[in-house]
TORRO-220102 format. One line per field, with one value per residue (C-alpha): residue number from 1; residue in three letters; z, x, y. Coordinates in Angstrom, 1 decimal, always signed. Layout:
<pts>
i	c(NUM  ...)
aa	c(ala  ...)
pz	c(Z  ...)
px	c(X  ...)
py	c(Y  ...)
</pts>
This chain:
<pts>
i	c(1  2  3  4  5  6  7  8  9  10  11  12  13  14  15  16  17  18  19  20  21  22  23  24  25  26  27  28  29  30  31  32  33  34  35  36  37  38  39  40  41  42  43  44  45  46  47  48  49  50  51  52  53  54  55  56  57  58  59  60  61  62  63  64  65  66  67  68  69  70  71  72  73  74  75  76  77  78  79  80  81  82  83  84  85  86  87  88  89  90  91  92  93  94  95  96  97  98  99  100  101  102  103  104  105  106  107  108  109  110  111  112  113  114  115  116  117  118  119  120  121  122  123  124  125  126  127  128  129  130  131  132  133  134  135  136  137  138  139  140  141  142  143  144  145  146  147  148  149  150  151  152  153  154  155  156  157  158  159  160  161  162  163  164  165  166  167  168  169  170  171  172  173  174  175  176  177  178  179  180  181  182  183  184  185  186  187  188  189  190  191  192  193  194  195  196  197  198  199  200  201  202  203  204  205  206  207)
aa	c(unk  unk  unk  unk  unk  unk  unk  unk  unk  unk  unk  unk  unk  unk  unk  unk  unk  unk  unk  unk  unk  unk  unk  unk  unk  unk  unk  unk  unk  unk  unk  unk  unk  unk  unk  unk  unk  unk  unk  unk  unk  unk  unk  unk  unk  unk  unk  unk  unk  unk  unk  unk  unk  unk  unk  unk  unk  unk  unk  unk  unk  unk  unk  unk  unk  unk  unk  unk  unk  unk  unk  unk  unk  unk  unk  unk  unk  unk  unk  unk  unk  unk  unk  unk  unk  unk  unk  unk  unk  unk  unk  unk  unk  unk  unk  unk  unk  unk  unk  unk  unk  unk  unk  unk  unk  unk  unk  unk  unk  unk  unk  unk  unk  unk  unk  unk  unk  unk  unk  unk  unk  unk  unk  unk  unk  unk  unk  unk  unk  unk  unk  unk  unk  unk  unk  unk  unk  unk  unk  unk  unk  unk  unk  unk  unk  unk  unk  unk  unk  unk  unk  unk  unk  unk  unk  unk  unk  unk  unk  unk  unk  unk  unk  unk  unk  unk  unk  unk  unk  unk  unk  unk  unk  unk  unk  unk  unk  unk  unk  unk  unk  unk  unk  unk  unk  unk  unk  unk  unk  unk  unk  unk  unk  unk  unk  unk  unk  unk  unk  unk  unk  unk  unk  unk  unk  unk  unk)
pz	c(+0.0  -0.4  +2.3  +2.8  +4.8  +5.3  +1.9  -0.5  -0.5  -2.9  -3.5  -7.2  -9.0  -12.5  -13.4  -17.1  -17.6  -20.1  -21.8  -24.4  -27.3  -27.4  -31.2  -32.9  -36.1  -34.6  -35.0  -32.0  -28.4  -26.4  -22.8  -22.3  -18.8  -18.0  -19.3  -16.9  -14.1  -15.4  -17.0  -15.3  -18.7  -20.4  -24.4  -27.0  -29.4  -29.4  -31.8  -30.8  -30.8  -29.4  -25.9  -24.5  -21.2  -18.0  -14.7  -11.7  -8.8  -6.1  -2.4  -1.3  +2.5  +3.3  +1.5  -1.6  -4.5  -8.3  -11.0  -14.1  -16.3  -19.5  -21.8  -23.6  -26.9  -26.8  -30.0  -30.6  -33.0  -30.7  -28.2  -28.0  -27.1  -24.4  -23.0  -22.7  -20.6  -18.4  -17.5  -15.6  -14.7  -10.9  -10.5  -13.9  -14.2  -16.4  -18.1  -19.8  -21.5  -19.5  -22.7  -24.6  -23.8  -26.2  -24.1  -20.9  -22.1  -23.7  -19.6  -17.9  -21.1  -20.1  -16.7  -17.4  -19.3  -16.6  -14.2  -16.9  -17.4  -14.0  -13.5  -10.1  -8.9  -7.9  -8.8  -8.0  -10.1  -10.4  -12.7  -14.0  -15.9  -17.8  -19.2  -16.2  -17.1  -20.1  -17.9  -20.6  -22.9  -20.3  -21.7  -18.6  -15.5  -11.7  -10.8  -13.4  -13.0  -9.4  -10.1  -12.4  -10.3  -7.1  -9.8  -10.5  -6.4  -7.2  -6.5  -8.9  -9.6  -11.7  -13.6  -16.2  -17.6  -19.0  -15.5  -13.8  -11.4  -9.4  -11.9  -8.8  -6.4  -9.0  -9.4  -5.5  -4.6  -6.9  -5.4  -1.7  -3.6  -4.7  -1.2  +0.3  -1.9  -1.9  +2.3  +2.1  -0.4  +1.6  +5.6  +7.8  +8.7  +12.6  +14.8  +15.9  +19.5  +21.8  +21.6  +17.8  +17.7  +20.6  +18.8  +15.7  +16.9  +16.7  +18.8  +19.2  +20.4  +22.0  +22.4)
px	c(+0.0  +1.4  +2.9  +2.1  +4.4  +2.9  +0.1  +3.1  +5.3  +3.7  +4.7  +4.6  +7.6  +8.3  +11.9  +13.5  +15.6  +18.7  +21.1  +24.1  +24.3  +27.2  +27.5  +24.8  +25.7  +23.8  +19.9  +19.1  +20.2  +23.0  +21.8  +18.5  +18.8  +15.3  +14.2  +16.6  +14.5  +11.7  +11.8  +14.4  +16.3  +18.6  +17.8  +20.3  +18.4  +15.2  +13.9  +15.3  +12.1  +12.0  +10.3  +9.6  +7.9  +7.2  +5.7  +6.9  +5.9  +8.0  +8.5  +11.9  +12.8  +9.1  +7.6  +5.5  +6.4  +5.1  +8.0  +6.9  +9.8  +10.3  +13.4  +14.6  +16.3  +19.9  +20.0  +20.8  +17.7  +15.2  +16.9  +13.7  +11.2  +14.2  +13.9  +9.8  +10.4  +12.9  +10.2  +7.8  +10.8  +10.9  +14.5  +16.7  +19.1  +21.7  +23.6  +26.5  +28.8  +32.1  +33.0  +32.3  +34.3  +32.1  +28.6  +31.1  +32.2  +28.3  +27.0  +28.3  +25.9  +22.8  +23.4  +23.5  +20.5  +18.6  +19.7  +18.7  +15.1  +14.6  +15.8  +17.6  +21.5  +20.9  +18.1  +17.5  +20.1  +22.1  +25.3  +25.6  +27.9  +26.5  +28.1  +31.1  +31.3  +32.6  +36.0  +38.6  +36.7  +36.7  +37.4  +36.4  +37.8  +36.1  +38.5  +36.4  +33.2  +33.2  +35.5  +32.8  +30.0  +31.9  +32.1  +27.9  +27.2  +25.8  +26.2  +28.1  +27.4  +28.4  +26.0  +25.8  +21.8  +23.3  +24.2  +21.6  +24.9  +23.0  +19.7  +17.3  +20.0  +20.6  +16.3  +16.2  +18.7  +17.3  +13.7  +15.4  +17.8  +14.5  +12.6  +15.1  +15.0  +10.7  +11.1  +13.8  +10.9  +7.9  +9.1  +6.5  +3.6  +4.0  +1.6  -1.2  -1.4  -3.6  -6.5  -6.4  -6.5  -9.7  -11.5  -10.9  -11.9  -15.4  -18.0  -21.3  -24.4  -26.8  -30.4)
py	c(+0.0  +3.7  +5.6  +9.4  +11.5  +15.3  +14.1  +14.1  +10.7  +8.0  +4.3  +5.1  +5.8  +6.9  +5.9  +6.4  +4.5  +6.1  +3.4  +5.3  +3.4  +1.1  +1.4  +3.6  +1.7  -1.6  -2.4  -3.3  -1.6  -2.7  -2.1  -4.1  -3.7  -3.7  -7.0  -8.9  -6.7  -7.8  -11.4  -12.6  -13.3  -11.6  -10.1  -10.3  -8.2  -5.9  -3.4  +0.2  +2.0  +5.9  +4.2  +0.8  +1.3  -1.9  -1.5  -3.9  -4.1  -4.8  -4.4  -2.1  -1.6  -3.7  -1.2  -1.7  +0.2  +0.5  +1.0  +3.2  +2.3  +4.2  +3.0  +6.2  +5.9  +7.5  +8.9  +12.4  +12.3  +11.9  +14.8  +16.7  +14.0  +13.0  +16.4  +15.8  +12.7  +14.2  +16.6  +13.8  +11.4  +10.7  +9.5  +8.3  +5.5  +6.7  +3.5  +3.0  -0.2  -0.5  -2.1  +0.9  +4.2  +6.2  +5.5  +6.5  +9.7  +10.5  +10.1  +13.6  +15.3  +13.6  +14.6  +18.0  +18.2  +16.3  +18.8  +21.6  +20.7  +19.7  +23.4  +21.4  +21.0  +17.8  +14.9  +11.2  +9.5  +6.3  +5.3  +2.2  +0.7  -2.7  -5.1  -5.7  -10.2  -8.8  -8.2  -9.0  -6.5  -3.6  -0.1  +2.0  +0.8  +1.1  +3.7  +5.8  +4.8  +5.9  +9.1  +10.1  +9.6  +11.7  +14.4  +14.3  +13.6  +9.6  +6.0  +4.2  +0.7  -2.7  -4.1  -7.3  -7.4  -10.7  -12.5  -10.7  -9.1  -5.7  -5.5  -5.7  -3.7  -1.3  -0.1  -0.8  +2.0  +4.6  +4.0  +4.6  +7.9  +9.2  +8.1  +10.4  +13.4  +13.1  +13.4  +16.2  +18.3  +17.0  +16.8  +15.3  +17.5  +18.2  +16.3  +18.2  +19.5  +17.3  +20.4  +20.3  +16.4  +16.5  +19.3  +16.7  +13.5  +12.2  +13.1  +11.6  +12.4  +9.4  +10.2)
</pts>
């Protein structure tokens, strides 16, 4: 069930969910990092469409919680409809290939533009970087990963879609980022004073 805190917290999330091409050349995207959250198997190939969108529902911290996912397509072609989804995202996983230094180097961009339509300094993000069986492939070491999330302020993590390695963890700690950020905008209404909650309550009259 949702929990409230001061009428504004919600166990309803809308997550987007953006994955930088590994090779813009290829068909078919190389991040389908959702579909292990969801079907528990891992997708070689899938049409790139602008948008593929899931809801799970799951339960973080014993507390339920809805995921709106919306895949975004990475292209620079579709930058304007990306800028339109930003707008109602909740919290945004921003993925990368640490097999590919290209989608790497495209992450600190996106990141900015979040934080430029959001019109905030900070926002309820996680980096990932997908793809870490593919070890002897590697092209952007931890080191990195983790320097470059200090410099955007968020928790870096190691992903494989394939193996399934810190899908669920990786959803799970954005919904408990944005948790935190919803409480810091929405604080807890203060409890009422014991003449406001008598002058309240109930009060009937028998005959």
């Amino acid at each position: 069930c949702p929990f409230r805190l001061g009428g504004c917290l919600k166990a309803h999330y809308r997550i987007l969910l953006f994955t930088v091409f590994c090779n813009f050349k290829k068909s078919f995207r190389c991040l389908p990092f959702f579909f292990s959250l969801l079907q528990s198997y891992f997708v070689t190939d899938y049409d790139p469409t602008i948008e593929d969108s899931y809801t799970k529902q799951c339960v973080i911290d014993d507390r339920a919680a809805r995921l709106d996912i919306l895949d975004t397509a990475g292209q620079e072609e579709f930058g304007a409809m990306r800028e339109q989804y930003m707008r109602t995202g909740e919290g945004f996983l921003l993925v990368f290939s640490v097999t590919d230094r290209g989608s790497f180097e495209e992450i600190y961009k996106f990141q900015r533009q979040i934080l430029r339509v959001k019109d905030r300094d900070e926002f309820p993000m996680i980096l990932v970087g997908n793809k870490a069986d593919l070890e002897h492939q590697r092209q952007v070491t931890l080191e990195e990963g983790q320097q470059l999330a200090r410099q955007l302020k968020v928790t870096y993590m190691e992903a494989s879609a394939k193996i399934r390695l810190n899908v669920d963890q990786a959803f799970h700690q954005l919904v408990r980022v944005i948790r935190r950020f919803q409480e810091q905008e929405c604080p807890p209404s203060p409890e009422p004073s014991r003449n406001e909650k008598d002058r309240s309550g109930c009060h009937c009259v028998l005959f």
